[in-house]
C-alpha positions as CSV (number, residue, x, y, z in Angstrom):
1,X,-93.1,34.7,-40.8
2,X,-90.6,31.9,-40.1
3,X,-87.8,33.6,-37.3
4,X,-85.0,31.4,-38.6
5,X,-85.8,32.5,-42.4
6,X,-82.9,34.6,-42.2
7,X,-80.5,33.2,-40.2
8,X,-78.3,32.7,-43.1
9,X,-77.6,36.3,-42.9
10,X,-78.1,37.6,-39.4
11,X,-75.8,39.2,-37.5
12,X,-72.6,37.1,-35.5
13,X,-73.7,36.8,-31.9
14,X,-71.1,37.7,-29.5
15,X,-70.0,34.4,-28.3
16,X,-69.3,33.5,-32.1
17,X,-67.1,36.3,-32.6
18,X,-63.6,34.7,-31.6
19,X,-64.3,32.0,-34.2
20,X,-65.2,34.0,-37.0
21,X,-62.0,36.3,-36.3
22,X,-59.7,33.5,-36.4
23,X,-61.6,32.8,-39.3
24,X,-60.9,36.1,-40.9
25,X,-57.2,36.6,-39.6
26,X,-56.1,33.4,-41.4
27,X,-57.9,34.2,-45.1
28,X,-56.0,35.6,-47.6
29,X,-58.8,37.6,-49.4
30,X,-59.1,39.5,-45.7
31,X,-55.2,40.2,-45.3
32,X,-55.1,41.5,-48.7
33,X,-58.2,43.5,-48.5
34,X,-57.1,44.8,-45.2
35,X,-53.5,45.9,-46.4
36,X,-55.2,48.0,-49.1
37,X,-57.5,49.7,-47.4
38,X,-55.0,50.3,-44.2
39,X,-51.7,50.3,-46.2
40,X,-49.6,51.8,-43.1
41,X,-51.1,49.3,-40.4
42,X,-49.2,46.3,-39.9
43,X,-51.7,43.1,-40.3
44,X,-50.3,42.2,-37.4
45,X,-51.8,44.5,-34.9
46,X,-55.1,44.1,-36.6
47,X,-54.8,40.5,-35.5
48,X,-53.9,41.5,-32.0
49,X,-56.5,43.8,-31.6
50,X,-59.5,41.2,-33.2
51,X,-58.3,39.0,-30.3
52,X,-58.9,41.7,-28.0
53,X,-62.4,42.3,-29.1
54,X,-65.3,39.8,-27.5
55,X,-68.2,42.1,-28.2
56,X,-69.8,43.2,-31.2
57,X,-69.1,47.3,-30.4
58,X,-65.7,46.3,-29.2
59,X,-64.5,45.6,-32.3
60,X,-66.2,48.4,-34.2
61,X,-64.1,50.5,-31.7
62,X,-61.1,48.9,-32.2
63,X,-61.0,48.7,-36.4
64,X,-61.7,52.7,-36.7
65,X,-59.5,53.2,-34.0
66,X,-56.7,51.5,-36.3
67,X,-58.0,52.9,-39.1
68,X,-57.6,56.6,-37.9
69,X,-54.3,55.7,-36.3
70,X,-55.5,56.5,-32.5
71,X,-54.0,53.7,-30.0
């Protein structure tokens, strides 16, 4: 099996997380889905906390933390 057959749908590595975050914070689509599903959670701190997050597990953390409302 060819190793870069699936590349087009691998997992982000960590260094290219800041990229597709900024990515993400600036569609549309994202800020809409993410006011639905988090109506009480300004977009805002969402933002700040993607920022915050380099790793992979970082962010997991971060987005249930937001989710559940623990700081």
């Amino acid at each position: 099996m060819n190793p870069t057959a699936f590349d087009d749908i691998r997992p982000y590595h960590d260094e290219e997380l800041p990229a597709v975050y900024e990515e993400l914070i600036a569609d549309p689509a994202f800020q809409k889905a993410v006011s639905s599903i988090m109506p009480g959670v300004p977009f805002e701190l969402l933002r700040r906390k993607c920022v915050l997050a380099v790793l992979s597990w970082s962010f997991r953390r971060l987005f249930v933390m937001v989710y559940f409302g623990i700081s």
